[in-house]
C-alpha positions in Angstrom: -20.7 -131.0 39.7 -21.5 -128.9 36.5 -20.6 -129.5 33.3 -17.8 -127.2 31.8 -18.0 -126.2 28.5 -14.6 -124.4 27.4 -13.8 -122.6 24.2 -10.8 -121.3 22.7 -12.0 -118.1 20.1 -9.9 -117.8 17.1 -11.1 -116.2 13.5 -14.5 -117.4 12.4 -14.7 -120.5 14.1 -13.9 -121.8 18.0 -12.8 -125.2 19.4 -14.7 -126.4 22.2 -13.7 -129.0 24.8 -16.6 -130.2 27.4 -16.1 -131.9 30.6 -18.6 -133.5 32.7 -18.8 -133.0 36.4 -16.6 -135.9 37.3 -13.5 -133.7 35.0 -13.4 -135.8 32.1 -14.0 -134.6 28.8 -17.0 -135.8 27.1 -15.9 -134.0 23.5 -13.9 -131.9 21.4 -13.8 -129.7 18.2 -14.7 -127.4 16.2 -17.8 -125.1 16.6 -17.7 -122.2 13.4 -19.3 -119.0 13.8 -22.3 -119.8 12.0 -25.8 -119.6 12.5 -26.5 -124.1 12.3 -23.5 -124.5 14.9 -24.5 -122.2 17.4 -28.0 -124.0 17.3 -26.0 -127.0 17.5 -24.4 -125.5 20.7 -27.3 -124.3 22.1 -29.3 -127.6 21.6 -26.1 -129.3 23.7 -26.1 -126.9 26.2 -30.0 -127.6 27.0 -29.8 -131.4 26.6 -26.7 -131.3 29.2 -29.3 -128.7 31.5 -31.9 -131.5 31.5 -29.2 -133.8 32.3 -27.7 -132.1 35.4 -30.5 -130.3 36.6 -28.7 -127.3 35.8 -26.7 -125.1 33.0 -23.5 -126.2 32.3 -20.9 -123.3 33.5 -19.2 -121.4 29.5 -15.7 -120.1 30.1 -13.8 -118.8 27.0 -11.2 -116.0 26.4 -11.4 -112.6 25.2 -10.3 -112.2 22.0 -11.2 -108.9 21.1 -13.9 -109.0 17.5 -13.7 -111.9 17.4 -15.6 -113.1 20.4 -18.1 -110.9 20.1 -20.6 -113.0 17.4 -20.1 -115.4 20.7 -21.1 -113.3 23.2 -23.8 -112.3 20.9 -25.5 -115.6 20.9 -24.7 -116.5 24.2 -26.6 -113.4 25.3 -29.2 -114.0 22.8 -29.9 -117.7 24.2 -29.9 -116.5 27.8 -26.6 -118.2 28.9 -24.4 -116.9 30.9 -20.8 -117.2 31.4 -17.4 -116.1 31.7 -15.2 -114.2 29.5 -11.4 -114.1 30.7 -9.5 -111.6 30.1 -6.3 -112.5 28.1 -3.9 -112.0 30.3 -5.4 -113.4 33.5 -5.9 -116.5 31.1 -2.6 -116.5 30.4 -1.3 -116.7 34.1 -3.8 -118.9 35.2 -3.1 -122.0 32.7 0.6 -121.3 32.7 2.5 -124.0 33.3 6.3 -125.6 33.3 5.5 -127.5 30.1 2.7 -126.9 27.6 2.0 -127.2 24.1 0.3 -124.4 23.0 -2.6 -125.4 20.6 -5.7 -124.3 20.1 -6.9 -127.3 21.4 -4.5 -127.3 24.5 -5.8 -124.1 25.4 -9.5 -125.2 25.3 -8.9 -128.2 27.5 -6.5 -126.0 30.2 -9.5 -123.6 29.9 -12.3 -126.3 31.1 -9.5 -127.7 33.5 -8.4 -124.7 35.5 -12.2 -123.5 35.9 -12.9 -126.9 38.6 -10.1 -125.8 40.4 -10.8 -121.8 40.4 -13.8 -119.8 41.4 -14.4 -118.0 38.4 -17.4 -115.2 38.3 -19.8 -114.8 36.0 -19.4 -111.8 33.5 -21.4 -109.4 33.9 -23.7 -108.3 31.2 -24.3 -104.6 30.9 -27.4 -102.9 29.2 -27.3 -101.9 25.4 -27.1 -98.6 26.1 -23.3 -99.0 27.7 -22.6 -100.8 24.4 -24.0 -98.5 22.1 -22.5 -95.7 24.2 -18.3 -97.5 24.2 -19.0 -98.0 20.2 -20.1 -94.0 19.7 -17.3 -92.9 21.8 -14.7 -95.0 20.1 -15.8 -93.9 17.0 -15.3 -89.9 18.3 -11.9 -91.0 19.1 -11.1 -92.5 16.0 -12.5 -88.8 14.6 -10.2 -87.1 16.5 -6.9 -89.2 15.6 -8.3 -88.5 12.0 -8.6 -84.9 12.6 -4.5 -84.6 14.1 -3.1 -86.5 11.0 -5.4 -84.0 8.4 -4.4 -80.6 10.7 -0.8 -82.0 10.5 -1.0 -82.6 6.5 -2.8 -79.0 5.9 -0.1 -77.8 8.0 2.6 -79.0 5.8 1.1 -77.8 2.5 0.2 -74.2 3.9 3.7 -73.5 5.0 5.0 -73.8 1.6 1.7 -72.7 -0.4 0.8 -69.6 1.7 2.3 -69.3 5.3 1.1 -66.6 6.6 -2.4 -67.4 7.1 -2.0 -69.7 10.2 -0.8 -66.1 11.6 -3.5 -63.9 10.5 -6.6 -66.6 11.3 -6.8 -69.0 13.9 -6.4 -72.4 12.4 -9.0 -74.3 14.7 -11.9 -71.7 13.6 -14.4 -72.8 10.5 -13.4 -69.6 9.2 -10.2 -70.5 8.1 -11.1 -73.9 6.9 -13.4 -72.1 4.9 -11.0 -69.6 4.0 -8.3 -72.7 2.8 -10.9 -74.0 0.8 -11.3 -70.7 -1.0 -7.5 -69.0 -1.3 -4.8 -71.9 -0.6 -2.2 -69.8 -2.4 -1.8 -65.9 -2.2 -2.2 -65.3 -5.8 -5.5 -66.9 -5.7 -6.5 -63.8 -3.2 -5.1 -61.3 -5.0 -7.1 -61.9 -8.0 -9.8 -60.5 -6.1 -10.8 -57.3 -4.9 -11.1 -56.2 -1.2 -15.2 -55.6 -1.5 -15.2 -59.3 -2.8 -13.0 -60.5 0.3 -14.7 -58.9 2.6 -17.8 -60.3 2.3 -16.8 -63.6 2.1 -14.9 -63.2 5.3 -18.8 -62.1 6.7 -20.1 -65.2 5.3 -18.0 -67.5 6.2 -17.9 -66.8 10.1 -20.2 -68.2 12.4 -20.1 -65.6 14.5 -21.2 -62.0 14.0 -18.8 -60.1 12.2 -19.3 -56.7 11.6 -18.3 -55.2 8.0 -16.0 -52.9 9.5 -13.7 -56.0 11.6 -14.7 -57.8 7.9 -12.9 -54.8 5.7 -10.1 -54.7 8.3 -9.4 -58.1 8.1 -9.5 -57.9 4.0 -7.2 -55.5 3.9 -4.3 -57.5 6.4 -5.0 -60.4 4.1 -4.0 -58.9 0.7 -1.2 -56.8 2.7 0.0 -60.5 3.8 -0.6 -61.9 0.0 1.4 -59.2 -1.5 4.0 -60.2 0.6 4.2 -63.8 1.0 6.6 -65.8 -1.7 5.2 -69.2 -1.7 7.5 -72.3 -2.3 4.9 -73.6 -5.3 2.5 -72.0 -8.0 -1.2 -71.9 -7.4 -1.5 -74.3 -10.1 0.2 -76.9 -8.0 -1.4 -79.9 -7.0 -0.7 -79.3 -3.5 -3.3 -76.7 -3.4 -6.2 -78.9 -4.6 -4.7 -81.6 -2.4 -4.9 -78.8 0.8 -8.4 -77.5 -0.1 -9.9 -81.4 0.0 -7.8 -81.5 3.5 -9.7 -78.7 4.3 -13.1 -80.3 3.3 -12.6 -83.5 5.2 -11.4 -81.6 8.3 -14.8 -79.3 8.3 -16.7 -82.9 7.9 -15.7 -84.5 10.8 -15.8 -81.7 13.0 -19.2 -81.6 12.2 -19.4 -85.4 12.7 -18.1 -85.0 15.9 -20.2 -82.9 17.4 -23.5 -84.6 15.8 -21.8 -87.9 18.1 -21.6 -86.0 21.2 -25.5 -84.9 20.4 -26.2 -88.2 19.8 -24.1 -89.8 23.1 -26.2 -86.9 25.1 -30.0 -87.9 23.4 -29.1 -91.3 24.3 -28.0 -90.4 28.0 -30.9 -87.8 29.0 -32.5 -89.2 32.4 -29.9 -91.4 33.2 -28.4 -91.3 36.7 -24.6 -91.7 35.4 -25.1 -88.2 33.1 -26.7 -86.2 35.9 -24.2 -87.0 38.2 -21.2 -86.3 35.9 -22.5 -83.1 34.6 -23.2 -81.7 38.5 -19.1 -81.9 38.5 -17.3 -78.3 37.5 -16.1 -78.8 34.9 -17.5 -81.6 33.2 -19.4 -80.7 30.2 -21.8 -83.0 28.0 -18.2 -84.5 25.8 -16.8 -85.6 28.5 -19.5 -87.0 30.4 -20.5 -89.0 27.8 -17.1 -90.3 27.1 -16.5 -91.2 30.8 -19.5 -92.9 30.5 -19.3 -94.8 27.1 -15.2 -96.1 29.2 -16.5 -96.7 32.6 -19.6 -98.6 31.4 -22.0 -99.7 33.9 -20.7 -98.9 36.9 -22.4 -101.6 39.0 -20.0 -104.2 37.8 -17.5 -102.8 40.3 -17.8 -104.1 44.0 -15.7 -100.9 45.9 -13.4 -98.3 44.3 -10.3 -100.0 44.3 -11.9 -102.1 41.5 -12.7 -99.2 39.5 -8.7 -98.2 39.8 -7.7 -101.3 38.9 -9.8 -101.2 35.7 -8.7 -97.8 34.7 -5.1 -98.2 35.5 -4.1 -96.1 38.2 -3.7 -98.6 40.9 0.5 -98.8 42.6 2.6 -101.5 41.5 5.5 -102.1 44.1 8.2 -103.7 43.4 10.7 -104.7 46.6 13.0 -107.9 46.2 15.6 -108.2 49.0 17.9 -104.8 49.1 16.5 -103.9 45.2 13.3 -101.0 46.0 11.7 -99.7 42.9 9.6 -96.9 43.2 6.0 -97.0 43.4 3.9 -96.2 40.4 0.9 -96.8 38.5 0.5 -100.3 36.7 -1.3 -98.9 33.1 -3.0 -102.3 32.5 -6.4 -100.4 32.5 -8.0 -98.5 30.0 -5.8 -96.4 28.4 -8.5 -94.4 26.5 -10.5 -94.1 30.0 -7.0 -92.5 31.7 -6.4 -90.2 28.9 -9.9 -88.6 29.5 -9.6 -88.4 32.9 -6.0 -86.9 32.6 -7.4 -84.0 30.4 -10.7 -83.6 32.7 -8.5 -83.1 35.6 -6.3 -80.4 33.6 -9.6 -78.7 32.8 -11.0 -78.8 36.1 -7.9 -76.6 37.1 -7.3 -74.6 34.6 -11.0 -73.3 34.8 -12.2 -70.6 37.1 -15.7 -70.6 37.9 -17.9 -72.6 40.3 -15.7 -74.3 43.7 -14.2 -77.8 43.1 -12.6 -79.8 46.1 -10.8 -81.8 43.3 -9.2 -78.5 42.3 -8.5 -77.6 46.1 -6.8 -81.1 46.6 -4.3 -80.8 43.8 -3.6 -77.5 45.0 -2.6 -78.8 48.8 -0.5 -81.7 47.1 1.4 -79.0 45.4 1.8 -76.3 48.0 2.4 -78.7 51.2 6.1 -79.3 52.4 6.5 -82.1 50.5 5.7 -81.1 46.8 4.3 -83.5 44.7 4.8 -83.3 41.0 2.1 -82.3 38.2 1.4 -86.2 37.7 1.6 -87.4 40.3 -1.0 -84.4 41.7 -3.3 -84.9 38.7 -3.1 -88.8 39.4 -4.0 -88.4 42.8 -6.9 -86.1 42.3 -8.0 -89.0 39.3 -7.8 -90.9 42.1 -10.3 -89.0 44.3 -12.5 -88.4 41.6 -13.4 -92.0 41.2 -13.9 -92.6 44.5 -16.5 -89.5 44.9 -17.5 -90.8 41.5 -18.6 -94.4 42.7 -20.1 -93.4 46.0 -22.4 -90.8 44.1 -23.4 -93.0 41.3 -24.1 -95.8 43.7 -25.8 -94.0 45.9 -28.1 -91.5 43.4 -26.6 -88.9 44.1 -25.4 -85.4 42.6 -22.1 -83.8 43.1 -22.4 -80.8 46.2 -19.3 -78.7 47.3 -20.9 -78.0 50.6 -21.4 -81.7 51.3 -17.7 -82.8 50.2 -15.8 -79.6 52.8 -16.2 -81.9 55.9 -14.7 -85.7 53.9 -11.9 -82.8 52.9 -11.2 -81.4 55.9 -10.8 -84.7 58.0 
């Protein structure tokens, strides 16, 4: 039998338990996350190799940060092991009575792995790393980007309402425009020659001087007849012009990421699959991949489901029936996308999609299904074509998918 080597991850430091093949521990402490005691661990680790004949078997629980200087040397040293997630951990070591110490847990770690068959976890490739970090980091962008849009929103309606109306509020031209004239009397200080060609220079896309002069003179027509809840010497409009700023810098951070994500992915058989999809343009493929990982991890589809969340969960106890539904203990982030992909996929005309025809014969046949449940379903499909393709190597065909739809 192999020696078991159990940790229990906390802030900074672990505490390891190790058992020797016969299930009795041989010691337990404290290992901190240090450059000396991971050499320590790593020096134990061979000495026990050299004593078995083999590597001792590293089980510890995910613990989200604060694992990951573990993992780090654990991959570093060429170990492998296996990281639990919390909540099978949980389940697995729950008992009728137990202490709950950090040093409990490491022993009920190293005991329950003799008696289960734990797998190895599977170590992906840099690039699936580097890929989850830049697309968390475009998400974290985006929640940035609602709360500022929200906060400009607030200011502008008291400070000079009517532009929201007159300019759409998504387009750099009216960040740019905020920046320059937060308050009405601030434009009509200027003259319509002045106006208008700032309107020309501060679009990206090719406005004439005529649409410019036009669009000068509805502005001052809207000035002289807005009445503003504040002065233009309030703070608010300084505060709503560096609103304006910030939002204009992480639009453009965003889409430097997604240039980045799609560098990084160039030649790789996940992005070339995803973008033969309708519908699925170089943001979203790189975000489905930076979620899904590395695909390979996965054995069959129903795997795949199960990580992203959108597997059934019955419920039946005696004459009590729930209803089915999905189980969301996947990725959330990884649903969202797919949920808006789907929407996308529908709402855009263009090249054939049997995703698109699917969700159209859930809601047309005798038995309507709802929007969710339809866009679930088709989710559902997707990963399933999805995994077969990437698998197998091979791009996304309407032709080739008519006969799987038609039986």
């Amino acid at each position: 039998m192999k020696h078991v080597i159990a940790l229990d991850v906390s802030k900074g430091k672990s505490t390891i338990a190790i058992y020797d093949g016969y299930r009795q521990c041989e010691f337990e402490g404290e290992l901190y996350h240090t450059r000396i005691d991971f050499e320590q661990l790593h020096l134990r680790i061979k000495e026990i190799t050299a004593l078995d004949g083999q590597a001792p078997e590293i089980v510890f629980e995910a613990t989200g940060v604060y694992s990951k200087s573990v993992e780090k040397f654990l991959r570093d040293h060429g170990h492998t092991y296996c990281r639990m997630n919390p909540l099978e951990a949980n389940l697995q070591m729950a008992s009728m009575r137990r202490h709950k110490t950090d040093i409990s847990d490491a022993h009920e770690l190293a005991k329950t792995h003799f008696n289960l068959e734990r797998e190895t976890t599977y170590v992906q490739n840099d690039y699936y790393e580097q890929m989850r970090a830049t697309t968390r980091y475009y998400d974290e962008i985006e929640e940035e980007l609602i709360l500022l849009r929200n906060r400009m929103h607030a200011i502008l309606h008291i400070s000079f309402p009517e532009l929201e109306r007159l300019i759409t509020p998504s387009s750099a031209l009216f960040l740019n425009f905020v920046q320059l004239y937060p308050h009405p009397a601030l434009l009509l200080a200027h003259s319509k020659t002045i106006i208008k060609n700032r309107l020309k220079n501060n679009t990206r896309k090719r406005l004439s001087l005529e649409r410019a002069e036009k669009k000068a003179i509805v502005l001052l027509e809207a000035a002289k007849n807005s009445y503003p809840a504040i002065e233009p010497t309030d703070i608010r409009c300084n505060q709503v012009r560096d609103y304006a700023q910030r939002i204009a810098d992480l639009m453009e951070k965003k889409d430097q990421l997604v240039k980045q994500m799609v560098v990084m992915s160039e030649g790789r058989k996940e992005y070339t699959v995803l973008r033969s999809f309708p519908g699925i343009g170089d943001t979203t493929a790189c975000r489905l991949i930076g979620e899904l990982g590395d695909i390979r991890r996965f054995k069959n589809a129903k795997q795949l489901n199960a990580y992203v969340g959108i597997d059934i969960m019955r419920y039946q106890s005696g004459n009590t029936q729930y209803r089915d539904r999905i189980n969301k203990r996947g990725n959330k982030k990884l649903r969202k996308i797919l949920f808006f992909m789907m929407c996308t996929m529908i709402m855009t005309k263009g090249k054939p999609n049997h995703l698109v025809d699917y969700y159209y014969k859930l809601k047309t046949q005798p038995q309507r299904k709802p929007h969710k449940v339809a866009i679930v379903a088709c989710i559902n499909k997707f990963l399933k074509v999805t995994f077969q393709l990437l698998t197998q190597g091979i791009l996304y065909d309407y032709e080739s998918a008519l006969p799987a739809q038609k039986s």
